[in-house]
PDB file of N, CA, C and O in Angstrom:
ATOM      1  N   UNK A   1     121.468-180.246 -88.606  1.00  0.00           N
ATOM      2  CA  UNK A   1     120.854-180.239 -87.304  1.00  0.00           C
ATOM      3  C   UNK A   1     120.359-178.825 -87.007  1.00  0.00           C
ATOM      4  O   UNK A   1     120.952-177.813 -87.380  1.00  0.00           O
ATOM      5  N   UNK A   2     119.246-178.837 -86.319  1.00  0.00           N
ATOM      6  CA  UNK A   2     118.510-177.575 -86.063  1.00  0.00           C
ATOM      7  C   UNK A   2     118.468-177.435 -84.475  1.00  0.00           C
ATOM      8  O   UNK A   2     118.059-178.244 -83.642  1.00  0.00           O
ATOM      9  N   UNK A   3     119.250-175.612 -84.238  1.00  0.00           N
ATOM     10  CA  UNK A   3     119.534-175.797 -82.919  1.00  0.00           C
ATOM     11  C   UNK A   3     118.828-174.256 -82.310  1.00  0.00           C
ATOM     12  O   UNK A   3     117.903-173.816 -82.992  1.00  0.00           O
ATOM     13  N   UNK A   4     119.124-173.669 -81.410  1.00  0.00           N
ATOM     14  CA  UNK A   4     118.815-172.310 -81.137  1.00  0.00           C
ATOM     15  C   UNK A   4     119.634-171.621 -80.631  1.00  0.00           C
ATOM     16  O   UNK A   4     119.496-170.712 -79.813  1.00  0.00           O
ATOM     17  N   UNK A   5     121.020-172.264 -81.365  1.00  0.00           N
ATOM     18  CA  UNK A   5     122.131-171.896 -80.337  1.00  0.00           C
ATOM     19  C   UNK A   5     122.882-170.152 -81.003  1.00  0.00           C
ATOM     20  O   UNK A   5     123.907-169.704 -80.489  1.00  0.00           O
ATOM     21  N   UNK A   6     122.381-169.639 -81.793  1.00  0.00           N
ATOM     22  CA  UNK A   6     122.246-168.480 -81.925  1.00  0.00           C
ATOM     23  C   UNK A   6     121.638-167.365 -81.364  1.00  0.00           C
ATOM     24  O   UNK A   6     122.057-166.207 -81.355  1.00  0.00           O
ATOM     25  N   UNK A   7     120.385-167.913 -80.794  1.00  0.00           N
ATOM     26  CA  UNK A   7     120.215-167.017 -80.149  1.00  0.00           C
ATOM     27  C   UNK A   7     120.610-166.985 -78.271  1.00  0.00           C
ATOM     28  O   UNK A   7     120.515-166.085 -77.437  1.00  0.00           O
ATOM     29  N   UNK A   8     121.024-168.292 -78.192  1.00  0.00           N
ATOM     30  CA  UNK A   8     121.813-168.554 -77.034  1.00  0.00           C
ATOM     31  C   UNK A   8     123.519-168.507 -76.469  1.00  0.00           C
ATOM     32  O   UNK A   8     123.899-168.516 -75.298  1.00  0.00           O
ATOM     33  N   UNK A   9     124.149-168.468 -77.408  1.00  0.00           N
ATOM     34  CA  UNK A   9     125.078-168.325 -77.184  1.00  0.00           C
ATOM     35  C   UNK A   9     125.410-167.147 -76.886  1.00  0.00           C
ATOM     36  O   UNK A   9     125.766-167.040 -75.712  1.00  0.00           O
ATOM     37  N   UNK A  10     125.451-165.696 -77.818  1.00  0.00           N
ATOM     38  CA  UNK A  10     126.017-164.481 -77.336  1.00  0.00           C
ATOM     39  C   UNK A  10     125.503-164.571 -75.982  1.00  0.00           C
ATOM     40  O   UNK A  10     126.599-164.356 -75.464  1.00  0.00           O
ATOM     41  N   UNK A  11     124.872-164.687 -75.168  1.00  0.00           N
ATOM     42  CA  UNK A  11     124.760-164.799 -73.704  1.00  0.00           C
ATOM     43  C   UNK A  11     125.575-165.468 -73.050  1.00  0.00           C
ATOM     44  O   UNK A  11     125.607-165.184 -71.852  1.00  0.00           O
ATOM     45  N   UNK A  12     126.571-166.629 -73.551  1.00  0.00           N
ATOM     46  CA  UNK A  12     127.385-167.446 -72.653  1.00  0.00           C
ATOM     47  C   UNK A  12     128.603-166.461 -72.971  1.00  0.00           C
ATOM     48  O   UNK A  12     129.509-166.115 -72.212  1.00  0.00           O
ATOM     49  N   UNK A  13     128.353-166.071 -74.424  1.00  0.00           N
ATOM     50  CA  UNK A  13     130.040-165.335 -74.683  1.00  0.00           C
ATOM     51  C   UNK A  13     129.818-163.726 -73.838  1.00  0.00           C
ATOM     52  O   UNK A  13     130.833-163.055 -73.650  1.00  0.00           O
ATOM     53  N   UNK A  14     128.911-163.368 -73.524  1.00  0.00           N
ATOM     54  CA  UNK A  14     128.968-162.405 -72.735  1.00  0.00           C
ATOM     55  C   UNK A  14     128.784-162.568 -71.060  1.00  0.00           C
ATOM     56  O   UNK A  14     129.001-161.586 -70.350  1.00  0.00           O
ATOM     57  N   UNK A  15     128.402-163.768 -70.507  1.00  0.00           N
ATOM     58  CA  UNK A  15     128.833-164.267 -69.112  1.00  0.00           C
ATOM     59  C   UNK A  15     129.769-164.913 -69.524  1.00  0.00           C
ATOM     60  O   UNK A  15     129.495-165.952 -68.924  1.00  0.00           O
ATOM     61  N   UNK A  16     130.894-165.208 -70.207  1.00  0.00           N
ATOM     62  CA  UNK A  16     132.315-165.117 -70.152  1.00  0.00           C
ATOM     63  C   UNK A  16     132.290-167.263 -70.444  1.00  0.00           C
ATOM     64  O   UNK A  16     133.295-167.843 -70.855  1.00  0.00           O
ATOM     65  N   UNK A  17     131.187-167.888 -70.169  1.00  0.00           N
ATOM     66  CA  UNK A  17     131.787-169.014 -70.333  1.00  0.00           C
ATOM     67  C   UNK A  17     131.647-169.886 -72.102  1.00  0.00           C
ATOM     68  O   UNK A  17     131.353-171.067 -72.286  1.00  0.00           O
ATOM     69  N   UNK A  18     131.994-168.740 -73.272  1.00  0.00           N
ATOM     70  CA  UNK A  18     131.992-169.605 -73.908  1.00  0.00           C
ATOM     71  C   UNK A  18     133.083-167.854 -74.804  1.00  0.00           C
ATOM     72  O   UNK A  18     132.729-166.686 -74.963  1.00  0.00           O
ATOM     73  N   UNK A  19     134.411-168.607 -75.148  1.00  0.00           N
ATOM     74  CA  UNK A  19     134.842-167.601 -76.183  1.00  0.00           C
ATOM     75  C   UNK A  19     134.199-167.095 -77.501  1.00  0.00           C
ATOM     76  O   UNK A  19     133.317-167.648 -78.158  1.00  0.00           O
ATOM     77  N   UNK A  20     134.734-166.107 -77.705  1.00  0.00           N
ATOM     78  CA  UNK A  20     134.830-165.459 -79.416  1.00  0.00           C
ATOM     79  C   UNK A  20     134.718-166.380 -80.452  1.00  0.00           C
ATOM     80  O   UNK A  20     133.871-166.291 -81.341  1.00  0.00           O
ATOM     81  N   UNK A  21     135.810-167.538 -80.335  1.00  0.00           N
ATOM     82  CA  UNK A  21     136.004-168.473 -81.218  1.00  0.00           C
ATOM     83  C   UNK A  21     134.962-169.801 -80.854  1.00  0.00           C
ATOM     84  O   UNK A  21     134.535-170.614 -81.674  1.00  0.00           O
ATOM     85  N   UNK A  22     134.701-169.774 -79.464  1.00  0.00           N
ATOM     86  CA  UNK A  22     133.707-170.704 -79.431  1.00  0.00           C
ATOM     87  C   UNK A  22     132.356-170.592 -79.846  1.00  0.00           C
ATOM     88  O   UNK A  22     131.541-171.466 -80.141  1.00  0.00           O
ATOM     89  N   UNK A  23     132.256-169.190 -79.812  1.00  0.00           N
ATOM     90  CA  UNK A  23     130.818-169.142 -80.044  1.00  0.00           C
ATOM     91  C   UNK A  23     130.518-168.700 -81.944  1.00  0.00           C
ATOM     92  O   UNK A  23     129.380-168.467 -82.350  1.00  0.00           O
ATOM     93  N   UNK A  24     131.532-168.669 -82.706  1.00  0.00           N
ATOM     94  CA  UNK A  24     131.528-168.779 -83.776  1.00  0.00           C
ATOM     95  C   UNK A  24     131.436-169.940 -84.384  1.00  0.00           C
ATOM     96  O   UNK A  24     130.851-170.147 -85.447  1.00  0.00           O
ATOM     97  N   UNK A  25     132.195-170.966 -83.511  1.00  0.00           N
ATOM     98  CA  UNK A  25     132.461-172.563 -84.001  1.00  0.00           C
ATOM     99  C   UNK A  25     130.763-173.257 -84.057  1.00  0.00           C
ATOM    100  O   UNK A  25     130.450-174.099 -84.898  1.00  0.00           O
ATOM    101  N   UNK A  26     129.849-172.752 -83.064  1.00  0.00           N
ATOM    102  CA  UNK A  26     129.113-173.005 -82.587  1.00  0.00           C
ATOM    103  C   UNK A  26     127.817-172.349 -83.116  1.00  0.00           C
ATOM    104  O   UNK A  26     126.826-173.072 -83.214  1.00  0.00           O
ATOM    105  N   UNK A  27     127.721-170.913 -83.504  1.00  0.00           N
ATOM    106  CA  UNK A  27     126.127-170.130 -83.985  1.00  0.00           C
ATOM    107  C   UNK A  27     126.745-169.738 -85.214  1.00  0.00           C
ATOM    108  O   UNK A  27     125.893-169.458 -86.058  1.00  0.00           O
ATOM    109  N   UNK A  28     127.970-169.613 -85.631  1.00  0.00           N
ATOM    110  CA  UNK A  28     128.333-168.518 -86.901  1.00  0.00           C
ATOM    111  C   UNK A  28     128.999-167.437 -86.392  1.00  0.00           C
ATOM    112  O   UNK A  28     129.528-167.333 -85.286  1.00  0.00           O
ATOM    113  N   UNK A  29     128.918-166.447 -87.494  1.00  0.00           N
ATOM    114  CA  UNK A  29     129.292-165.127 -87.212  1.00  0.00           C
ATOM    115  C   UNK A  29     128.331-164.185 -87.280  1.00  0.00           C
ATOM    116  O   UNK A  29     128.504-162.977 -87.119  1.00  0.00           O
ATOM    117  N   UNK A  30     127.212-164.794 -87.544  1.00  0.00           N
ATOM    118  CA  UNK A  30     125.865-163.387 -88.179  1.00  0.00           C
ATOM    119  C   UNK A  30     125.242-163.322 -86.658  1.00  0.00           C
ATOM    120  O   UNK A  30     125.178-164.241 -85.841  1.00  0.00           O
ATOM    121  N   UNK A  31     124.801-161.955 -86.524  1.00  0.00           N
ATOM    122  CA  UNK A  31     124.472-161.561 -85.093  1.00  0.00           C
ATOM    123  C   UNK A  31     122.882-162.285 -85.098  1.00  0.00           C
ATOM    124  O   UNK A  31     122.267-162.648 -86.101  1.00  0.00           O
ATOM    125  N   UNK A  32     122.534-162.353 -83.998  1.00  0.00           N
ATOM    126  CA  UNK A  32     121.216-163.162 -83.143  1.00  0.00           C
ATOM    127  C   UNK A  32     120.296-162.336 -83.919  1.00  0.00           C
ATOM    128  O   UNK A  32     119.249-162.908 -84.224  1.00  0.00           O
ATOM    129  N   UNK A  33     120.447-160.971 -84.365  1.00  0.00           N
ATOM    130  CA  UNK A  33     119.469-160.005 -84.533  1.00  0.00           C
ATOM    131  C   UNK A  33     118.978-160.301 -86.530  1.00  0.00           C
ATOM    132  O   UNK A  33     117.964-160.117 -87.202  1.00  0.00           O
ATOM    133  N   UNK A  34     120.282-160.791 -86.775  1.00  0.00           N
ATOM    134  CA  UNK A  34     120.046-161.003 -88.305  1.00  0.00           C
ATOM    135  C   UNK A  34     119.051-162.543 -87.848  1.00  0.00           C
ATOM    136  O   UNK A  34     117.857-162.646 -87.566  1.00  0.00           O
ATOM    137  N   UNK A  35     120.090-163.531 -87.928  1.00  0.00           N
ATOM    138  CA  UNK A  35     120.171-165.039 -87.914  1.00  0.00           C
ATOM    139  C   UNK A  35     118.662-165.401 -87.189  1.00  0.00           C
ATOM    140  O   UNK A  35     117.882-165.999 -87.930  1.00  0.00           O
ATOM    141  N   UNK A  36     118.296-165.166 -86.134  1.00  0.00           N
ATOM    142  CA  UNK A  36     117.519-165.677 -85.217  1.00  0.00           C
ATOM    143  C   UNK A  36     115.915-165.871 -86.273  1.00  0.00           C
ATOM    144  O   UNK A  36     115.245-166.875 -86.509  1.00  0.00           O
ATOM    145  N   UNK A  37     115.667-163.714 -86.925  1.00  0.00           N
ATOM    146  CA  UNK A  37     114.375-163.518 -87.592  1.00  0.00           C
ATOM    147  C   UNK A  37     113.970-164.880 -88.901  1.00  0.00           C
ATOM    148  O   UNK A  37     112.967-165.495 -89.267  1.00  0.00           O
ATOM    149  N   UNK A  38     115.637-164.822 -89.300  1.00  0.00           N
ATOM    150  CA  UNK A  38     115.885-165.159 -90.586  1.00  0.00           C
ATOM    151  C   UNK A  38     115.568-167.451 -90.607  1.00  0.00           C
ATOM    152  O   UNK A  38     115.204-168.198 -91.515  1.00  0.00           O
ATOM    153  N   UNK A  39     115.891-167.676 -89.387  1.00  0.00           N
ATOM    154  CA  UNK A  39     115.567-169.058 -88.735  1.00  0.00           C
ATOM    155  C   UNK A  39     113.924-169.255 -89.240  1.00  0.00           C
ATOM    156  O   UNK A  39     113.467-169.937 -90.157  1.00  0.00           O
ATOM    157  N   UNK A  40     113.210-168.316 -88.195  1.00  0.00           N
ATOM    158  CA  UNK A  40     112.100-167.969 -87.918  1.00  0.00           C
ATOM    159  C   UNK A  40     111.376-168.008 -89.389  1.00  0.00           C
ATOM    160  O   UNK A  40     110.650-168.956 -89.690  1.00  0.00           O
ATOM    161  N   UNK A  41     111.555-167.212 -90.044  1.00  0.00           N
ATOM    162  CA  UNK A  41     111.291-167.444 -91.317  1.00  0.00           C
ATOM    163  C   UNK A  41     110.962-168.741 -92.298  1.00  0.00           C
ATOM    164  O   UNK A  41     110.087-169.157 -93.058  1.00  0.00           O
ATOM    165  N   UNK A  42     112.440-169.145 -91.688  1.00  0.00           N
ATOM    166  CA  UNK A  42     112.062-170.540 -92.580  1.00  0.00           C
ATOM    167  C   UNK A  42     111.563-171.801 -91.821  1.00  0.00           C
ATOM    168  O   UNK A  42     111.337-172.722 -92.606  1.00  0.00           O
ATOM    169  N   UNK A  43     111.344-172.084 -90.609  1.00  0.00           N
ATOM    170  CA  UNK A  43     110.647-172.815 -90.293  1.00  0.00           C
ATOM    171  C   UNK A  43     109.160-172.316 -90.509  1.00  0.00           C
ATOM    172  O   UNK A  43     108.333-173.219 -90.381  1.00  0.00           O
ATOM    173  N   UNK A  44     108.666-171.112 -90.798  1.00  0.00           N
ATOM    174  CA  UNK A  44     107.306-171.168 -90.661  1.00  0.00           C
ATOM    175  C   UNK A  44     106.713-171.379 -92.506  1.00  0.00           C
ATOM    176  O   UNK A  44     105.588-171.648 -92.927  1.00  0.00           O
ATOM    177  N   UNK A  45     107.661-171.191 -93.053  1.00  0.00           N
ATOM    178  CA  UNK A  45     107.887-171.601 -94.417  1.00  0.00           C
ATOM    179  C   UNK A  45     107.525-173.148 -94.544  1.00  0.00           C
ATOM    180  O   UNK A  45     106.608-173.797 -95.047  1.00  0.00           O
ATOM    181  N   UNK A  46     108.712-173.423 -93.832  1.00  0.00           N
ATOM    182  CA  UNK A  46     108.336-175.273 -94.393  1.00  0.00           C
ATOM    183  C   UNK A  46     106.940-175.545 -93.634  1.00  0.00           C
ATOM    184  O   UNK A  46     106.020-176.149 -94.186  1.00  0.00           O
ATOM    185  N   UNK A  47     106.853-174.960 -92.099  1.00  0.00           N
ATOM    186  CA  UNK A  47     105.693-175.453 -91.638  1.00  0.00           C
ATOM    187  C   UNK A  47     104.276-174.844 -92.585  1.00  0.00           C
ATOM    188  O   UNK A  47     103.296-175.573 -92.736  1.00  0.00           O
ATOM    189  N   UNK A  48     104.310-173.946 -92.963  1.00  0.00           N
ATOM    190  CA  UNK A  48     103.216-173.553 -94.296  1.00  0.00           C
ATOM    191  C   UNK A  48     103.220-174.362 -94.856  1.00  0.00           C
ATOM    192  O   UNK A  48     102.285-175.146 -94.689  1.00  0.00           O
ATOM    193  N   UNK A  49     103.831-174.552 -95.449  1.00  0.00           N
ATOM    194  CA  UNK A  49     104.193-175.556 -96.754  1.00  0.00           C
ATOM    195  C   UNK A  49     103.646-176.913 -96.655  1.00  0.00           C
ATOM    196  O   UNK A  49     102.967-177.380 -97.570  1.00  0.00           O
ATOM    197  N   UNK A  50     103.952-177.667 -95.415  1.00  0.00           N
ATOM    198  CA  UNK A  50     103.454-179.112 -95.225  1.00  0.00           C
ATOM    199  C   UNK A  50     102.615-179.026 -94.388  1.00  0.00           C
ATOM    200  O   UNK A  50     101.763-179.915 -94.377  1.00  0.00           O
ATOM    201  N   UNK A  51     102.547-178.114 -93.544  1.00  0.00           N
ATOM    202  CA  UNK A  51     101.552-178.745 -92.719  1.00  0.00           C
ATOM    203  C   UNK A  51     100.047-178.016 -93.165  1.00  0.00           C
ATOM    204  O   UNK A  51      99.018-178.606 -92.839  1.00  0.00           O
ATOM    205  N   UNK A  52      99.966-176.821 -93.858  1.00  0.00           N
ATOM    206  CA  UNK A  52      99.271-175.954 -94.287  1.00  0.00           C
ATOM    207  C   UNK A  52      98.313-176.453 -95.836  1.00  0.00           C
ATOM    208  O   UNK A  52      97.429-175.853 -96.448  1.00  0.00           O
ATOM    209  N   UNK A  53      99.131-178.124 -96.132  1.00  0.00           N
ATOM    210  CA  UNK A  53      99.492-178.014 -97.355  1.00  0.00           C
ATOM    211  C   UNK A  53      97.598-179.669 -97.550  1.00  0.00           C
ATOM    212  O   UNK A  53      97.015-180.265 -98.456  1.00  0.00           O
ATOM    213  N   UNK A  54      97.509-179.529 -95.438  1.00  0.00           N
ATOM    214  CA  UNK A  54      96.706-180.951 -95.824  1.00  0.00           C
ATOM    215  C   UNK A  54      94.824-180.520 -95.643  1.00  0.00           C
ATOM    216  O   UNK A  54      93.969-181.378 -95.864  1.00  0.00           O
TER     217      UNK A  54
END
């Protein structure tokens, strides 16, 4: 499942309503700053790929 909850969450864990452990259970452990570009990447990949492809 494809979500954006990486780059959304450190915001709940820093307004306090989602823990440390929740928000690991939930985005990972790799910071918004790695994870988010690295997302980005590959959707524009596959979207190259197929949609680029007709």
């Amino acid at each position: 499942m494809f979500t954006d909850y990486a780059a959304m969450v450190p915001q709940l864990q820093t307004d306090g309503l989602v823990t440390a452990a929740g928000r690991a259970g939930l985005a990972g452990t790799a910071a918004a700053v790695v994870s988010v570009p690295a997302v980005r990447r590959a959707v524009r990949g596959f979207l190259e790929r197929r949609v680029g492809a007709r």
